[in-house]
BAVO-859795 format. One record per residue: residue in one letter; x, y, z of N, C-alpha, C in turn. Coordinates in steps of 0.1 Angstrom, whole numbers, plus 5000, padded with zeros to 4 digits. Example, Ala and Ser with C-alpha at 12.3 -4.5 7.8 and 13.67 -1.06 7.14 Angstrom:
A,5132,4943,5078,5123,4955,5078,5132,4967,5078
S,5128,4978,5071,5137,4989,5071,5129,5000,5079
This chain:
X,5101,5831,1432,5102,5843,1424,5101,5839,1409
X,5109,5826,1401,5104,5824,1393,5092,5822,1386
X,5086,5814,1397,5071,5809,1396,5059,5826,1394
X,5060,5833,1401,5056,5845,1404,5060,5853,1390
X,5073,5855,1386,5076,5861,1376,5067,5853,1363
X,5069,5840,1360,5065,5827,1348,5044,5837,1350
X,5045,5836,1362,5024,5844,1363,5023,5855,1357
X,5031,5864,1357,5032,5879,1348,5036,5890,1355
X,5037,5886,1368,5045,5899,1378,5062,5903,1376
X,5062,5912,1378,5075,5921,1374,5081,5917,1390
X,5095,5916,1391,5101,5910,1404,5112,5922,1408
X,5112,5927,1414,5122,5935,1419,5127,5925,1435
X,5138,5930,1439,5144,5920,1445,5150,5928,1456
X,5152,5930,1471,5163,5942,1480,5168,5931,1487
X,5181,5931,1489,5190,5926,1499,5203,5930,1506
X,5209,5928,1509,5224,5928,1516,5230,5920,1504
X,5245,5927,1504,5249,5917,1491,5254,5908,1500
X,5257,5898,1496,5266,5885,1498,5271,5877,1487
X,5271,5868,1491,5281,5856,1476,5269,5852,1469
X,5260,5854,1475,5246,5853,1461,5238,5860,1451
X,5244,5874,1458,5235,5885,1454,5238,5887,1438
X,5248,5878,1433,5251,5881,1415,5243,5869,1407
X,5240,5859,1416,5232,5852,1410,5220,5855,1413
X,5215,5862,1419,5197,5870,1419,5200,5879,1410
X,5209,5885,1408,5210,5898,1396,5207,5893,1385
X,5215,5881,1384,5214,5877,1369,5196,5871,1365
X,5189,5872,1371,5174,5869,1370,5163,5878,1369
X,5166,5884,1381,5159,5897,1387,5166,5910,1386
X,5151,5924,1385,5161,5936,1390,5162,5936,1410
X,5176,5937,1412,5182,5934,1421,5188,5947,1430
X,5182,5952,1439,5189,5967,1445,5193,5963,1463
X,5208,5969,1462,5213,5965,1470,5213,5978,1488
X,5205,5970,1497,5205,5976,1510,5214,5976,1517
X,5220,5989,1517,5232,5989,1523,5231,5987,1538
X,5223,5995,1543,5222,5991,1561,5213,5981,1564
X,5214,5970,1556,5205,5960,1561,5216,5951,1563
X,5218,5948,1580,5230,5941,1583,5221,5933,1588
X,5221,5917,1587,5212,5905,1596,5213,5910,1610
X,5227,5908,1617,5230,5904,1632,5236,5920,1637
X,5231,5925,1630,5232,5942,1637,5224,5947,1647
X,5230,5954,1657,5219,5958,1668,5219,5979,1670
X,5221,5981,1662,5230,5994,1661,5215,6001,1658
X,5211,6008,1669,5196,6015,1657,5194,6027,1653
X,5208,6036,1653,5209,6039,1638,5214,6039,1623
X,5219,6022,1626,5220,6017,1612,5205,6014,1609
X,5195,6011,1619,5184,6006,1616,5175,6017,1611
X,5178,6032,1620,5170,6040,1612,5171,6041,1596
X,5188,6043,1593,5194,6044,1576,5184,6032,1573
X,5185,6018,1576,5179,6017,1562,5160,6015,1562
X,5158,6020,1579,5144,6022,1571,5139,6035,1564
X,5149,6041,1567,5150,6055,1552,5150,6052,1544
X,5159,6041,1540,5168,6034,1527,5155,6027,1523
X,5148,6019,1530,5137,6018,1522,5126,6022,1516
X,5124,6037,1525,5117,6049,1519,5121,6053,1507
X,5132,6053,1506,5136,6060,1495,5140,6049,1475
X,5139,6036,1482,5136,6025,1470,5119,6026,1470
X,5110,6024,1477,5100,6019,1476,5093,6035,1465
X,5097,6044,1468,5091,6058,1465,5095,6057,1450
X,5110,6055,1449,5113,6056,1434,5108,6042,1424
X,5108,6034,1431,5099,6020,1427,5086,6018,1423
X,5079,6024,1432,5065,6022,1434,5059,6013,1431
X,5060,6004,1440,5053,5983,1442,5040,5984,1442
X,5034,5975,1432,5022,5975,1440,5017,5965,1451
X,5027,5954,1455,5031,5949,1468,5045,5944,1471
X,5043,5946,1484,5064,5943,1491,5059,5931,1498
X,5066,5919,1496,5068,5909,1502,5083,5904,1514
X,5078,5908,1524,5089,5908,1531,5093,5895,1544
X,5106,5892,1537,5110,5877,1542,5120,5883,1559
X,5121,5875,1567,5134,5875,1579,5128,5888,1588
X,5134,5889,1602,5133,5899,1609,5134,5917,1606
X,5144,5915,1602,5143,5932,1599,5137,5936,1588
X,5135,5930,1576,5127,5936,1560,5112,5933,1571
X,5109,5923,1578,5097,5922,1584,5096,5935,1594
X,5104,5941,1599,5099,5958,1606,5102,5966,1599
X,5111,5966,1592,5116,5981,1587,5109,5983,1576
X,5108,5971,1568,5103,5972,1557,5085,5975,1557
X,5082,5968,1568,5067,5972,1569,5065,5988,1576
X,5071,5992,1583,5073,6001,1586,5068,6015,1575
X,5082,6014,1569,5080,6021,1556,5068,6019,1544
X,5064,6003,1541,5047,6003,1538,5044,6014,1542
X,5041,6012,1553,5024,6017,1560,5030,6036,1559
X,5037,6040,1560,5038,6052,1557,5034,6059,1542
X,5040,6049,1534,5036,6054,1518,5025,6046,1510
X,5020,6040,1523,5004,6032,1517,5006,6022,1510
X,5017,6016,1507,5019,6003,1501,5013,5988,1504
X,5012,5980,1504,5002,5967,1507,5015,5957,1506
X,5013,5955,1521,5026,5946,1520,5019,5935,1525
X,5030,5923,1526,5030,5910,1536,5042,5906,1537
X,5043,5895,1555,5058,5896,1558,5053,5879,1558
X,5066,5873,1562,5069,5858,1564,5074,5856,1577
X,5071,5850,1589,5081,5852,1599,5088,5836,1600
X,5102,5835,1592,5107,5824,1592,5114,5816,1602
X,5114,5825,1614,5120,5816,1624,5116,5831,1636
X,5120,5827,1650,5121,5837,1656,5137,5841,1661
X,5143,5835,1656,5157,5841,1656,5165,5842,1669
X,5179,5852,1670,5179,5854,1683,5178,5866,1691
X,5174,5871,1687,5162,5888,1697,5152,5874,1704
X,5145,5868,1702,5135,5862,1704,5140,5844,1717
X,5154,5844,1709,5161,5833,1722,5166,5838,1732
X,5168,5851,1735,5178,5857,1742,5165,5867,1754
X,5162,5862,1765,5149,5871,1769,5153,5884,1776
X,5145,5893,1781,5148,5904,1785,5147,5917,1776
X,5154,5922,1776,5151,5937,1767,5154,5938,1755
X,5161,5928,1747,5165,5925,1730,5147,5921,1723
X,5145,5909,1733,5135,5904,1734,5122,5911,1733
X,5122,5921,1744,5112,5929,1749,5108,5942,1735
X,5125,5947,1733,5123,5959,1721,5115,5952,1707
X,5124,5939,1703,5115,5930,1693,5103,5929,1694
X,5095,5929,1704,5083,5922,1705,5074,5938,1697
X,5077,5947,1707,5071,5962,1706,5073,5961,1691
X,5085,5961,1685,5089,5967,1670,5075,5961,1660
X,5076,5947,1663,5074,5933,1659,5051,5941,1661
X,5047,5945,1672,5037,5950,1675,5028,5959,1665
X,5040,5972,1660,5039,5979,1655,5037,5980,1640
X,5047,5972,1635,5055,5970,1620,5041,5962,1612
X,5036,5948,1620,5027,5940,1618,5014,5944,1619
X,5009,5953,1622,4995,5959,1625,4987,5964,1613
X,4996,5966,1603,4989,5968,1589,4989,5964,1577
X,4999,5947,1584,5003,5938,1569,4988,5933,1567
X,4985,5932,1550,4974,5925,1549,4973,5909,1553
X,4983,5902,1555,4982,5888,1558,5001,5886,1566
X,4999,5878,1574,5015,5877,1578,5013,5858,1578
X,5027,5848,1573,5026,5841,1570,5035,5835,1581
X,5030,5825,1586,5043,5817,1595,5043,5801,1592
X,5056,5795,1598,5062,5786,1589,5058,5773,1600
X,5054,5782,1607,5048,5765,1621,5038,5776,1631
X,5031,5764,1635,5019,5765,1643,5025,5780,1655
X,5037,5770,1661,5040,5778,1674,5042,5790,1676
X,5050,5792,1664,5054,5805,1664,5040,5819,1662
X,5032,5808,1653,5018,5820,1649,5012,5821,1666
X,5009,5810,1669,5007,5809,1686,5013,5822,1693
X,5028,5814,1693,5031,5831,1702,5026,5842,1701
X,5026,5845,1688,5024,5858,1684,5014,5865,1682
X,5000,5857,1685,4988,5860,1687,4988,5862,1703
X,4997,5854,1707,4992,5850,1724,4998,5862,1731
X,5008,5872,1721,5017,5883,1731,5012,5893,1720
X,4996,5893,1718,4991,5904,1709,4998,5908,1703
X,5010,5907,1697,5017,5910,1682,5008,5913,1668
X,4995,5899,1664,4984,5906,1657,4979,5895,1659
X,4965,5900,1652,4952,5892,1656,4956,5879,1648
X,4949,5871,1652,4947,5858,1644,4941,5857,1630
X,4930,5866,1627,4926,5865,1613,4931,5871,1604
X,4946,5876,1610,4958,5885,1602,4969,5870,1598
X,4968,5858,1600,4976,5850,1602,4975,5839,1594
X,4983,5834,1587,4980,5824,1581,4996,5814,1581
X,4992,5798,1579,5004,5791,1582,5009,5783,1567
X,5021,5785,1561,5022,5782,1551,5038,5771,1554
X,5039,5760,1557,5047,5753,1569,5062,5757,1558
X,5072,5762,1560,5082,5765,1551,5083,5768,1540
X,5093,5763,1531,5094,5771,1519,5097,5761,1508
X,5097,5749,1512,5095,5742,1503,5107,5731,1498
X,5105,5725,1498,5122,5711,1491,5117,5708,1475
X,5126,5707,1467,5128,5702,1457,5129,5691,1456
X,5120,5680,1459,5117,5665,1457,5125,5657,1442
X,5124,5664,1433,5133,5659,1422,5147,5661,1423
X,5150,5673,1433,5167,5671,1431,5174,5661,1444
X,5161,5666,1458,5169,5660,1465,5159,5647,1472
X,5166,5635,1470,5163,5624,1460,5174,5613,1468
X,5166,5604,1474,5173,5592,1480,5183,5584,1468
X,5195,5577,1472,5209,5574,1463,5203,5563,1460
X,5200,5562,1443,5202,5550,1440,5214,5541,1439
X,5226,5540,1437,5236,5534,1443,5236,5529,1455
X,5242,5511,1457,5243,5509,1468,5253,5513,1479
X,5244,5519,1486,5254,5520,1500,5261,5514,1504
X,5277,5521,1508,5287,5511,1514,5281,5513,1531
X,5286,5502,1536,5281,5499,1546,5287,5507,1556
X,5275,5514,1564,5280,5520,1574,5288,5511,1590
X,5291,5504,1587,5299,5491,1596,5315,5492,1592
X,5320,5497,1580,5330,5494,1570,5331,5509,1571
X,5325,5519,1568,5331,5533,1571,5329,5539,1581
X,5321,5535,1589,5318,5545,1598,5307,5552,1598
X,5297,5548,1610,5283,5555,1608,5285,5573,1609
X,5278,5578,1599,5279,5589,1594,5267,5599,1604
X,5267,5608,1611,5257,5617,1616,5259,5632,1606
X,5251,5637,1603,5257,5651,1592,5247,5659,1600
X,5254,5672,1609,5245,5686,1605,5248,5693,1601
X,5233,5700,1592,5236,5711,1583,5229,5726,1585
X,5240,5735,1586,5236,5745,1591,5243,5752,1599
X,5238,5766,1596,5251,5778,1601,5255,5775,1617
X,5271,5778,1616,5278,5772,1626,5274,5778,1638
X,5263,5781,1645,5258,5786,1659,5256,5775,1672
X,5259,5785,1681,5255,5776,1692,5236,5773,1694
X,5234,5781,1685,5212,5780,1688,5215,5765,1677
X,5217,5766,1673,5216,5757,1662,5221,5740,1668
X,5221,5736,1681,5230,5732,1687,5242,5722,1683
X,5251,5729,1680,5264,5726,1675,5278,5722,1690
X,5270,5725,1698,5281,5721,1708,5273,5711,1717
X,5262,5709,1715,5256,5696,1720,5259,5684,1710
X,5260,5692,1699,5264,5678,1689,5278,5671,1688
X,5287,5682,1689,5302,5678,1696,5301,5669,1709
X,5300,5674,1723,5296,5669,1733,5288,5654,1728
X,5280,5653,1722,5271,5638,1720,5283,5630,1713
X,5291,5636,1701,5302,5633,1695,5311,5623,1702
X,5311,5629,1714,5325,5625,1724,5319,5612,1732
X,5304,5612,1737,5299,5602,1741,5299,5588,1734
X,5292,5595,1720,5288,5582,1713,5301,5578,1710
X,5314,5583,1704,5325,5573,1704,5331,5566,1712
X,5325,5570,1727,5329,5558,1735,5329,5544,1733
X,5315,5542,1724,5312,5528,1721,5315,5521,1708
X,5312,5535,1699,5317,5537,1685,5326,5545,1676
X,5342,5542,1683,5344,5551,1681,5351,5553,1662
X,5345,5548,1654,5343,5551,1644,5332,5559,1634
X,5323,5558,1644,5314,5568,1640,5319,5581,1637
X,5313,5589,1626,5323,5600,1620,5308,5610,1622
X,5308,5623,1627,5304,5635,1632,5303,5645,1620
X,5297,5646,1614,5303,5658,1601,5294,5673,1604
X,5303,5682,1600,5293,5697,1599,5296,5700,1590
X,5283,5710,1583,5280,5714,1573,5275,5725,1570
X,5282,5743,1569,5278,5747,1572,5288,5766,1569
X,5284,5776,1570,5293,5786,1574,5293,5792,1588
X,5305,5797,1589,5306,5802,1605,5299,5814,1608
X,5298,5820,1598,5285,5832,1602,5290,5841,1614
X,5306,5845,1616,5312,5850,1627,5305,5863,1633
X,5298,5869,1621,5292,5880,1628,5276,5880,1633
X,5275,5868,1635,5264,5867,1650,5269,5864,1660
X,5256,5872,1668,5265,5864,1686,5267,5849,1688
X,5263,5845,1683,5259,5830,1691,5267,5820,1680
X,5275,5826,1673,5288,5823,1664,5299,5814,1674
X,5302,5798,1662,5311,5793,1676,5322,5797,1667
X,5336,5800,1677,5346,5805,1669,5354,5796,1664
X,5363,5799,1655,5373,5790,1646,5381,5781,1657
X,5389,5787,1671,5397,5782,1677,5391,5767,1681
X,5372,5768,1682,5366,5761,1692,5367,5750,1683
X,5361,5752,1670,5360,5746,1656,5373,5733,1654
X,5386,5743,1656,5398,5735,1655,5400,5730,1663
X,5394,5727,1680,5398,5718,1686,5390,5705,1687
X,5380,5710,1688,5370,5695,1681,5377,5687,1669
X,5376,5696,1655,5388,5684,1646,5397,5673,1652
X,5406,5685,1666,5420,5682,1667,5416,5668,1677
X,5406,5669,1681,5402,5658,1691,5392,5649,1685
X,5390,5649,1670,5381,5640,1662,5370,5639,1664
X,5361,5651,1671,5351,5644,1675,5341,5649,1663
X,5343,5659,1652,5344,5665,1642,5345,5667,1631
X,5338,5666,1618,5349,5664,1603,5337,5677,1599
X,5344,5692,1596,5345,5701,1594,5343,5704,1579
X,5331,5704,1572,5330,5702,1560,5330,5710,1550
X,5327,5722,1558,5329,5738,1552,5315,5741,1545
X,5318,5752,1540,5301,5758,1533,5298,5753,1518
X,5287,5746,1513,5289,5741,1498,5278,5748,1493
X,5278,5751,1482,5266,5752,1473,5253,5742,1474
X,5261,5732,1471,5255,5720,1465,5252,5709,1476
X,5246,5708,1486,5243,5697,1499,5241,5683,1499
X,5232,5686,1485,5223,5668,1481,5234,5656,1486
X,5249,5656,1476,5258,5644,1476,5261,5642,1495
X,5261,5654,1503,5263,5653,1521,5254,5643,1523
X,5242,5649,1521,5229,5640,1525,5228,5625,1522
X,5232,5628,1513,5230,5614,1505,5235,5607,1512
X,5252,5610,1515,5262,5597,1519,5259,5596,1538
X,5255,5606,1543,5250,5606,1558,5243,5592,1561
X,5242,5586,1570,5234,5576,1572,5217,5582,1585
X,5221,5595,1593,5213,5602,1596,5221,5615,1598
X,5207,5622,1597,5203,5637,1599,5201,5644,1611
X,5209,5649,1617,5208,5655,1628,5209,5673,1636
X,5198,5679,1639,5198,5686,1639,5190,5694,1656
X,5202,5695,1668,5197,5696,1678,5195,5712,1684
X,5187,5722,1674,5184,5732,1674,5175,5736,1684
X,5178,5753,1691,5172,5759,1702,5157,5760,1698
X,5153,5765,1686,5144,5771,1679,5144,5770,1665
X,5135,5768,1662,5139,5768,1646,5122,5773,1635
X,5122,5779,1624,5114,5782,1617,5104,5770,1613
X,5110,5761,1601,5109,5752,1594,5120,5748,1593
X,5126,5737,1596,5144,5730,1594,5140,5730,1581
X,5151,5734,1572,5150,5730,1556,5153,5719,1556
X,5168,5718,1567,5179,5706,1561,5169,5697,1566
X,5165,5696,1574,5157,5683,1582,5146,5675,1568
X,5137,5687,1564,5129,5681,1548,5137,5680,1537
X,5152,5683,1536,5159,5681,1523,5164,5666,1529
X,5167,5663,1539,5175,5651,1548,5166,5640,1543
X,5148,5643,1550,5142,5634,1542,5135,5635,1533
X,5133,5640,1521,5132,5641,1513,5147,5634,1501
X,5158,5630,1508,5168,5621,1503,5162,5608,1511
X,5153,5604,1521,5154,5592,1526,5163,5593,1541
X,5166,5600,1545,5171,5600,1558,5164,5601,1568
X,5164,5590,1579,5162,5594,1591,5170,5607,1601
X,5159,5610,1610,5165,5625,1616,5166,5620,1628
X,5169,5630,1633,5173,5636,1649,5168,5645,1648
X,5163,5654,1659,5160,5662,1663,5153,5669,1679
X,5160,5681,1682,5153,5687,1694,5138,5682,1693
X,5130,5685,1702,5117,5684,1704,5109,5702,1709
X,5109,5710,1695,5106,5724,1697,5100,5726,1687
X,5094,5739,1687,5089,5748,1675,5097,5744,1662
X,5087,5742,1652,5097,5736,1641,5096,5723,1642
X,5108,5720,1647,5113,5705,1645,5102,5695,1646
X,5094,5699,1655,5084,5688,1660,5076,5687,1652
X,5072,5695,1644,5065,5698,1629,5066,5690,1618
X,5076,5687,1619,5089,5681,1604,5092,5661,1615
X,5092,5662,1625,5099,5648,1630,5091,5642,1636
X,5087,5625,1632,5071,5620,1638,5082,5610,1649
X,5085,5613,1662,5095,5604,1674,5091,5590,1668
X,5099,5581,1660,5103,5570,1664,5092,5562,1650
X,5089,5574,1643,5087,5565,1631,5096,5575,1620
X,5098,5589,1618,5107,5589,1605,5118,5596,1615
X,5123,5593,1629,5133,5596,1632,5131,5596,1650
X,5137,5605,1655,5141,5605,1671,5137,5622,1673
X,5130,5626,1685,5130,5638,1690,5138,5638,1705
X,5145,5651,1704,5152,5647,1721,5148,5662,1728
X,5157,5658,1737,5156,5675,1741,5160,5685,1743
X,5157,5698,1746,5168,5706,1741,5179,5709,1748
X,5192,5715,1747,5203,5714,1751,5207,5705,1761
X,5206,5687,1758,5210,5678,1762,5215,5668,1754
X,5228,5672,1758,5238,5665,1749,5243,5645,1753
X,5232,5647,1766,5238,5630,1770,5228,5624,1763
X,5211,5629,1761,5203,5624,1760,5206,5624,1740
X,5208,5630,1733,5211,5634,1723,5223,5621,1717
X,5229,5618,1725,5243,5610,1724,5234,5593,1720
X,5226,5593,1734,5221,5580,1737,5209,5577,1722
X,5204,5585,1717,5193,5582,1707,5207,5579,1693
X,5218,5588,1692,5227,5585,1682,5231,5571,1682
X,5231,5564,1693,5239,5552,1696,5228,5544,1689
X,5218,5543,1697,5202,5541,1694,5202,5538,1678
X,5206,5551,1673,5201,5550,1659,5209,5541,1652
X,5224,5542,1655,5235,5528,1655,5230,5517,1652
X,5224,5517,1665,5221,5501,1667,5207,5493,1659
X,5198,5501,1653,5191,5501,1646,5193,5492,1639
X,5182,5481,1630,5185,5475,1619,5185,5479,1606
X,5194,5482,1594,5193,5487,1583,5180,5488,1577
X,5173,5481,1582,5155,5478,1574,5145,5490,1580
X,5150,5493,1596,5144,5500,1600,5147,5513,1595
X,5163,5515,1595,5163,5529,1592,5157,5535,1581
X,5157,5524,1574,5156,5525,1556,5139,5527,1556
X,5137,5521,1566,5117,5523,1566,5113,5540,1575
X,5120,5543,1580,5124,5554,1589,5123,5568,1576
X,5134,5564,1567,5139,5574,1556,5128,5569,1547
X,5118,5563,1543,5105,5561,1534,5095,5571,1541
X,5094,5568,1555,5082,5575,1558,5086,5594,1554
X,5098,5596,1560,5101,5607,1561,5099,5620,1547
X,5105,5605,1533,5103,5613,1518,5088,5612,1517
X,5083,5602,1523,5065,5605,1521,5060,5619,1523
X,5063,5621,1537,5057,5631,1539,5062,5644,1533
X,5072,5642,1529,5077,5656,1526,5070,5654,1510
X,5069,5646,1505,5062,5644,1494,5048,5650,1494
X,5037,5649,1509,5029,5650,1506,5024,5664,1511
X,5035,5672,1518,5032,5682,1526,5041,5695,1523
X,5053,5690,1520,5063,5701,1520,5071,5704,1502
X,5062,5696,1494,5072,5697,1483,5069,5710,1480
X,5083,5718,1471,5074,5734,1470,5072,5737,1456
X,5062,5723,1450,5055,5726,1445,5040,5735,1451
X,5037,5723,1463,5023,5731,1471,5030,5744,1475
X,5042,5747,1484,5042,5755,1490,5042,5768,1479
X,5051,5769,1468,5047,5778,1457,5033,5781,1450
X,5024,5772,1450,5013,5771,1447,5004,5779,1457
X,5003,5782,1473,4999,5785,1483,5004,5800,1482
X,5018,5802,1480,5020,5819,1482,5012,5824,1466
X,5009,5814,1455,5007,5827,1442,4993,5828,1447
X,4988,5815,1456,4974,5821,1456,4975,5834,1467
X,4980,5837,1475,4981,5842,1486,4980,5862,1481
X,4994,5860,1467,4993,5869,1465,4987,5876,1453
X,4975,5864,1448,4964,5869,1437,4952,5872,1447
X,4955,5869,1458,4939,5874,1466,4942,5887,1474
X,4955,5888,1474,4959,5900,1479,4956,5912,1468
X,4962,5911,1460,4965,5921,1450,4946,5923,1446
X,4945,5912,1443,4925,5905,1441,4923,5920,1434
């Protein structure tokens, strides 16, 4: 939005408030959507706010809505196409309407059908996902275009020049980062936790992250506190600030159902860290098996355990050549300098 604003476009901003919404104020004009709840299933909170967005966009008058996440991507296109506005959406991940099959699944797909049929371009963050979505006629393919995430800050997040204490002397370090869900796989990484200290049991487990209690697939505090209480665990809470986690991690681990673009995975190496990772949408995108990290599979927590040990045992040269390739690429693919550079053209050929 900076970058977009610094070109000469006027930025208006709609969200849910949260603990950030005062620092977008202070930048942008900032209007706050009251019935735009993420993990809501209620549809007539969903009708309010796609009224709610009738009734900003009317007194606004855009002359394009860029709409990020699941619901600004229906509700919000929705309301476009009624008042003729020229939108485009981003589909950042498929979320969980989309992990969960059956009729959550089934109503998304329809909404998802409808909402999309008159964006001038829709942007997705990995191959797969655009796949699906052409493949369950959601929209055509020449509606589609792949713009792989959203981009790392290469100058901030930045391999430690300081030397490393040795992970032999503290304890090999695994860090995931990211909201405390079970899609996210957080109870495979516990479970791997308990394995791998069999052999090592100084190896230290860390999460990184908020609990996000109001999704389903939310693990709860009680579960949270017994893992601590049995070590398999170090509970790091939600930070602002990630880089110094990364940094001191020796790898990156991230055993997710589904995922958009892993940020943490390109901020992990884009510090020089070797990863972990599922072998799914997303991840496979971001992780090359066995040269800038490990791919496993999904919700297997023995197999998961066995590559942690794996990465253990590793020689420091390797890992360290592991975490080169990884800032390479993210150097040459994911910095968001390209990726910022890709949406202004996106939306000077739109507006055109």
């Amino acid at each position: 939005m900076r970058e977009i604003s610094d070109s000469g476009f006027e930025i208006i901003t709609t969200s849910s408030r949260d603990a950030y919404t005062e620092k977008l104020a202070q930048e942008f004009s900032w209007i706050e959507m009251k019935y735009l709840e993420r993990a809501g299933k209620n549809p007539f909170r969903d009708l309010l706010l796609f009224v709610e967005y009738i009734r900003v966009y009317k007194k606004q008058k855009p002359d394009l809505v860029f709409n990020f996440t699941i619901k600004p991507n229906i509700y919000s296109s929705f309301a476009c196409r009624i008042l003729g506005i020229p939108y485009l959406s981003t589909v950042t991940g498929l979320g969980y309407s989309f992990l969960k099959s059956g009729f959550l699944q089934n109503i998304t797909t329809f909404l998802y059908k409808i909402a999309l049929r008159k964006n001038k371009v829709v942007v997705f963050q990995n191959q797969d996902d655009l796949e699906l979505f052409v493949s369950k006629n959601i929209i055509s393919r020449d509606k589609t275009i792949l713009i792989e995430g959203s981009g790392v800050d290469t100058e901030k997040f930045i391999p430690k020049n300081t030397e490393q204490e040795s992970s032999r002397a503290r304890g090999f370090i695994f860090l995931l980062c990211g909201r405390m869900l079970k899609d996210k796989g957080i109870v495979e990484f516990a479970q791997a936790s308990r394995i791998a200290k069999q052999q090592f049991p100084n190896a230290r487990f860390q999460l990184l992250g908020p609990m996000d209690t109001v999704n389903p697939a939310c693990i709860s505090e009680s579960e949270m506190m017994l893992w601590q209480k049995e070590k398999l665990v170090e509970y790091l809470g939600e930070r602002d600030n990630v880089v110094s986690a990364l940094q001191d991690a020796d790898c990156v681990v991230l055993p997710s159902y589904r995922e958009g673009l892993p940020k943490s995975l390109l901020e992990a190496m884009s510090c020089g860290k070797p990863v972990i990772a599922t072998d799914i949408p997303g991840c496979r995108s971001v992780v090359m098996d066995q040269k800038n990290g490990f791919l496993v599979p999904v919700k297997n927590s023995q197999v998961l355990a066995e590559k942690m040990i794996e990465m253990i045992n590793l020689d420091p040269g390797t890992r360290t050549k592991m975490g080169q390739v990884g800032r390479a690429m993210v150097l040459e693919k994911f910095d968001q300098k390209i990726i910022i550079r890709n949406y202004l053209e996106l939306i000077t050929k739109t507006l055109g």
